[in-house]
C-alpha positions as CSV (number, residue, x, y, z in Angstrom):
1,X,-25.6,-6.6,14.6
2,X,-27.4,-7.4,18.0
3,X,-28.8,-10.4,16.4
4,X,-25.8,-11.8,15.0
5,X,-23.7,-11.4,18.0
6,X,-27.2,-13.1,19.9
7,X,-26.7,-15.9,17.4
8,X,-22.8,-16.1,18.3
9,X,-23.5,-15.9,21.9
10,X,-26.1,-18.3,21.9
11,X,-24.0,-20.9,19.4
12,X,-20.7,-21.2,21.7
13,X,-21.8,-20.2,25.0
14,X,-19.3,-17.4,24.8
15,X,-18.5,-13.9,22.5
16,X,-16.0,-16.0,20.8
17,X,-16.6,-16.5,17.2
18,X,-14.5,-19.5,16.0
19,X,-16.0,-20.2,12.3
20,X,-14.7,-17.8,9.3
21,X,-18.1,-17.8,8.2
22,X,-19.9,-16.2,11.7
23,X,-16.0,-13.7,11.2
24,X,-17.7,-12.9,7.7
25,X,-21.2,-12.2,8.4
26,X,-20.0,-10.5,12.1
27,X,-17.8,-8.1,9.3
28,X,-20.6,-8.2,7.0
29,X,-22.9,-6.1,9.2
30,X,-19.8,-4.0,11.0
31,X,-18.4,-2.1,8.5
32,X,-21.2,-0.8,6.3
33,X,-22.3,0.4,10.1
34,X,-19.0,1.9,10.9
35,X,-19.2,3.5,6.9
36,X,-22.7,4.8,8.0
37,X,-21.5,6.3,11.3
38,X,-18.4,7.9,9.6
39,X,-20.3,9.5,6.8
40,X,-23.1,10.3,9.5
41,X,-20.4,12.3,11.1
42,X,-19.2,14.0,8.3
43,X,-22.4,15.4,7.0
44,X,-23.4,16.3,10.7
45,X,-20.2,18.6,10.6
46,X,-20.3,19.9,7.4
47,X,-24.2,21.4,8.4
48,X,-23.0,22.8,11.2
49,X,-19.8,24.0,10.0
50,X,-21.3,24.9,6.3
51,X,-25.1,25.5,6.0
52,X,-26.3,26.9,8.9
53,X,-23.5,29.9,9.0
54,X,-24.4,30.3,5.1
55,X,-27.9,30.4,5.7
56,X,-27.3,32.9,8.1
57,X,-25.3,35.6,5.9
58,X,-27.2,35.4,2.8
59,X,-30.7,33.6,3.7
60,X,-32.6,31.7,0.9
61,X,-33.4,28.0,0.9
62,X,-31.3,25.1,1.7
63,X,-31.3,23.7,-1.6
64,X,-29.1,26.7,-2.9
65,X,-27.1,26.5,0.6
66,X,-26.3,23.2,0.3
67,X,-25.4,23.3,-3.2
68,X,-23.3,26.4,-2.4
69,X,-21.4,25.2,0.2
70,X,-20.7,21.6,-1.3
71,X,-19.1,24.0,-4.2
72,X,-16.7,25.4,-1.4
73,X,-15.9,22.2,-0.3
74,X,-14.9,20.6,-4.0
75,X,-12.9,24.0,-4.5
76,X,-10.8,24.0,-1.4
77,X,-10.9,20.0,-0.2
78,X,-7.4,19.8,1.4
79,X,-8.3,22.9,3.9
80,X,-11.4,21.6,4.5
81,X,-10.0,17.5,5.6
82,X,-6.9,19.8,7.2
83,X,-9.8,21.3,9.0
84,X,-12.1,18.6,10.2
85,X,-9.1,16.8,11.5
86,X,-8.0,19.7,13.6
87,X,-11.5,20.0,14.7
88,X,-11.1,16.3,16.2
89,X,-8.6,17.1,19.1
90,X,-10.0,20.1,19.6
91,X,-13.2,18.6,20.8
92,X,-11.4,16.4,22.7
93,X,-9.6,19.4,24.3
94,X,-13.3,21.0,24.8
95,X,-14.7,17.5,26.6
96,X,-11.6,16.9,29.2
97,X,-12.4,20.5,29.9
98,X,-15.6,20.0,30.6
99,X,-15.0,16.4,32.8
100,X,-12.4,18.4,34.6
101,X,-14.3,21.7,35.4
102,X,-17.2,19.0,36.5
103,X,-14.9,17.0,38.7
104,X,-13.6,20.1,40.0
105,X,-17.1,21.4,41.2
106,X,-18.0,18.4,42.7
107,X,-20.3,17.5,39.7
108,X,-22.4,21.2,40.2
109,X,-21.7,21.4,36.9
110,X,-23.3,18.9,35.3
111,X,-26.3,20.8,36.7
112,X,-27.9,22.4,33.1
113,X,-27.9,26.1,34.3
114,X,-24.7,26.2,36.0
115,X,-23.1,23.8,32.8
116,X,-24.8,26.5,30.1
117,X,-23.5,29.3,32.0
118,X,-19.8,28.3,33.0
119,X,-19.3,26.5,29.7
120,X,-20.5,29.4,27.5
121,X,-16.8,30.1,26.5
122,X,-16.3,26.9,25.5
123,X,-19.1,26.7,23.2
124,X,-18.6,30.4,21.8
125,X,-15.0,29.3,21.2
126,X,-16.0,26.7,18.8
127,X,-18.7,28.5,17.0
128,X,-16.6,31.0,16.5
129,X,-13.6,29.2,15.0
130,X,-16.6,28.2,12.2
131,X,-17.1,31.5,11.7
132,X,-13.1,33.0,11.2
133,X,-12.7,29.1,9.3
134,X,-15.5,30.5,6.9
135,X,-14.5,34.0,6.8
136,X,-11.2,33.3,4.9
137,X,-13.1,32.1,1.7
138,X,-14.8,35.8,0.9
139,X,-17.2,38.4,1.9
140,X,-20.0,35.4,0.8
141,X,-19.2,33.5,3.5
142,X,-18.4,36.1,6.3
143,X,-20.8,36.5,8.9
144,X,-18.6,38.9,10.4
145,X,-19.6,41.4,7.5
146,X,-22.4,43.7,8.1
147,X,-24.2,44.0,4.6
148,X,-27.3,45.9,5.9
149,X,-26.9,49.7,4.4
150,X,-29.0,50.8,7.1
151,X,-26.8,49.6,9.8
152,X,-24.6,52.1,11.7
153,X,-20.9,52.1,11.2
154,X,-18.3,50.6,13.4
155,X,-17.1,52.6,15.8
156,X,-12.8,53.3,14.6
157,X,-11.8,53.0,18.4
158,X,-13.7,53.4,22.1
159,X,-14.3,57.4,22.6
160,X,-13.3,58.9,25.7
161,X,-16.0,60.5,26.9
């Protein structure tokens, strides 16, 4: 891309492109990109949203993970687009929080410790949301479910002691 718009540049004197053909070759390299980055994206989400919380409840290799977890999403494909395109403002949401609560400290928290620790909230939220996304579609994919028999039982309600 950097060499055809060097090529354009370098051509006219400007960014302008004024032949079809420099139009076709510019799109030529642009949208397969833009297909990359897109698909990029989706498979990025779909391992953090998918894999890693499967390979947390029931373990064994990716292989069987992945395969698993592209089986939930052929099953249920509307929840999950329904899902990825909530996700979207909702990370915008999480960002101008972020900006804000940085402008608002006089930029302290941009610092790493003092982001980490006052943004914890914001990135439990989200993690979270995975999780009680995932837990809907059985006690396979809830990481909310203890499965270890060994495990001491929830308490019913706080004791009074």
């Amino acid at each position: 891309v950097a060499a055809v718009v060097a090529y354009a540049a370098n051509t006219h004197g400007d960014w302008g492109y004024s032949s079809p053909e420099e139009k076709l070759i510019l799109a030529a390299f642009i949208l397969p990109l833009v297909a990359i980055i897109i698909l990029w994206s989706i498979a990025a989400f779909a391992i953090r949203a998918l894999v890693i919380p499967r390979l947390y409840v029931r373990g064994g290799n990716i292989r069987s993970t992945v395969k698993d977890s592209w089986e939930l999403f052929c099953t249920y494909p509307w929840e999950w687009l329904k899902f990825m395109f909530f996700f979207i403002p909702l990370n915008i949401a999480v960002v101008f929080i972020i900006v804000f609560s940085c402008l608002i400290t006089c930029c302290l928290a941009i610092l790493p410790y003092i982001h980490h620790v006052v943004m914890l909230p914001l990135y439990v939220f989200l993690q979270a949301y995975f999780l009680c996304f995932l837990a809907q579609f059985g006690s396979g994919w809830n990481a909310f479910e203890t499965t270890d028999p060994s495990a001491p039982p929830l308490p019913d309600s706080p004791s009074n002691a």
